[in-house]
TORFISE-483814 format. One line per field, with one value per residue (C-alpha): x, y, z negated; residue in three letters. Coordinates in steps of 0.2 Angstrom, whole numbers. Layout:
N
c1 [X | ...]
c2 [Y | ...]
c3 [Z | ...]
code [ALA | ...]
END
This chain:
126
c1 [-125 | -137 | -141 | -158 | -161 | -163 | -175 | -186 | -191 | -205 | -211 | -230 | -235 | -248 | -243 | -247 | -246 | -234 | -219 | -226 | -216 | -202 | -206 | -205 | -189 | -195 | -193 | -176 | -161 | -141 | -129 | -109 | -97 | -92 | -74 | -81 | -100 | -115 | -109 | -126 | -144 | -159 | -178 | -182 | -192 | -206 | -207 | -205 | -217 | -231 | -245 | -240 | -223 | -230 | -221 | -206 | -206 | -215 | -198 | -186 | -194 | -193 | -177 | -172 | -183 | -178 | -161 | -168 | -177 | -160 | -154 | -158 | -167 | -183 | -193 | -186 | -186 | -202 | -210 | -197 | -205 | -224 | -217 | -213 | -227 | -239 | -227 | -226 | -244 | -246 | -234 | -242 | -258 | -252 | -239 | -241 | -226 | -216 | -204 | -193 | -196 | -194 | -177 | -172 | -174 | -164 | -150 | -152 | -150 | -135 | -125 | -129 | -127 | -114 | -96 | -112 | -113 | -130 | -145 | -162 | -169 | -161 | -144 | -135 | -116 | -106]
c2 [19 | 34 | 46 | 45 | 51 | 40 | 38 | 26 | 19 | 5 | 20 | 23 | 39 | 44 | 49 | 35 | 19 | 6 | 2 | -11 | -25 | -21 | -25 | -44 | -52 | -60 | -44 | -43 | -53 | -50 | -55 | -55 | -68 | -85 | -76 | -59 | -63 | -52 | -36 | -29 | -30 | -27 | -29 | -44 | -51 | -53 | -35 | -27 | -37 | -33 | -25 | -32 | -24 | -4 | -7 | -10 | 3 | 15 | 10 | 16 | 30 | 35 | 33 | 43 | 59 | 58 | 61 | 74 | 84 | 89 | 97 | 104 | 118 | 125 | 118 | 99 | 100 | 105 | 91 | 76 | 83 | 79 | 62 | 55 | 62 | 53 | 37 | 37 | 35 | 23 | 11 | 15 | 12 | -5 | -12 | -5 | 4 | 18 | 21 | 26 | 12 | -1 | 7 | 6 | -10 | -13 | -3 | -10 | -28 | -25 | -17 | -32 | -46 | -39 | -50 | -66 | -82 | -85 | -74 | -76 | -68 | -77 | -74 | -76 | -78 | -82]
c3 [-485 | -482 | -497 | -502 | -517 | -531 | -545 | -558 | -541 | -549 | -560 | -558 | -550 | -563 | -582 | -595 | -581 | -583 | -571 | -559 | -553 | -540 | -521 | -517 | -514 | -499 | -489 | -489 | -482 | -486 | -473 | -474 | -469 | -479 | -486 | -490 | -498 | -494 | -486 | -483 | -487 | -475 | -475 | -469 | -453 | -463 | -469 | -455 | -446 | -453 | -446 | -429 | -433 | -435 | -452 | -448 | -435 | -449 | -460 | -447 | -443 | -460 | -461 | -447 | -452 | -472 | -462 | -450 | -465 | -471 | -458 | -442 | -437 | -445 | -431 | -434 | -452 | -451 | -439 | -449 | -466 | -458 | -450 | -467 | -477 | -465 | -468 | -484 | -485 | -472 | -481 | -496 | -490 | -484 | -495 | -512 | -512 | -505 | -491 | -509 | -518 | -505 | -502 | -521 | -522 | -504 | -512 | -530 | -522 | -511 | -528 | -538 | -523 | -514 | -512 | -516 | -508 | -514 | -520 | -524 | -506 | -488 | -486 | -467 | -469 | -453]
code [UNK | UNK | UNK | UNK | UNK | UNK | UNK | UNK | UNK | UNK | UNK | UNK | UNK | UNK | UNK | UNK | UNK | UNK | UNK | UNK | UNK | UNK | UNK | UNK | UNK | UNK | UNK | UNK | UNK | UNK | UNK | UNK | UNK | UNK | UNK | UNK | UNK | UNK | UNK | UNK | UNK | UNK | UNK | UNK | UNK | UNK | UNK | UNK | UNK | UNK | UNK | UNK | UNK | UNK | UNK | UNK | UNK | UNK | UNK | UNK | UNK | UNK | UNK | UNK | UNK | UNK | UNK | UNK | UNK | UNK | UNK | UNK | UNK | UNK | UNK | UNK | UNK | UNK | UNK | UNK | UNK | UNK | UNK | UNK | UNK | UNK | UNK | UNK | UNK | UNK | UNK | UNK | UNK | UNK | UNK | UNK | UNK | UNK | UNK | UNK | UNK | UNK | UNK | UNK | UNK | UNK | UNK | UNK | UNK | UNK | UNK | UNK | UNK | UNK | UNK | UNK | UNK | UNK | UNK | UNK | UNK | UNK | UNK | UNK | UNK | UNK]
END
């Protein structure tokens, strides 16, 4: 699993707001196999295609930059740290929550699901 960092990831941005609710469990999906329960936990088809699918390729790329950022030279840190400030606030924009906090919840879900045969989100096994 990749290491981004954690926080209070349903905490509101501005002083003095409360926490709002965590993303909706219909954008994620677990898969694993009949004897070993969920091994994983991914956003589901419905998440990432929203937008005609700009969302799920926003989500992706996010992912690949937040790696790029930490290494790399100045030039590709650079040109990753714009990608994802420009897609963290078109996810924002469109969802309601952050690149971070849909990716909390991904990783809160698979830690408490995992080794599952059933959970409240679709789950594939095979």
């Amino acid at each position: 699993m990749q290491g981004f960092p954690e926080r209070n990831a349903y905490a509101s941005s501005d002083e003095g707001e409360r926490p709002k609710s965590p993303p909706p469990l219909e954008w994620y999906e677990g898969f694993g196999g009949f004897t070993t329960g969920i091994n994983i936990v991914t956003y589901s088809k419905l998440l990432m295609s929203k937008e005609g699918g700009r969302v799920g390729r926003q989500l992706e790329e996010w992912e690949q930059d937040s790696n790029h950022a930490k290494g790399g030279t100045k030039e590709i840190m650079a040109r990753a740290h714009r990608r994802i400030a420009e897609t963290e606030r078109f996810i924002k924009e469109r969802l309601g929550y952050s690149p971070q906090e849909l990716w909390a919840r991904r990783t809160e879900l698979e830690r408490k699901y995992r080794g599952a045969q059933e959970a409240p989100f679709e789950v594939k096994l095979i």
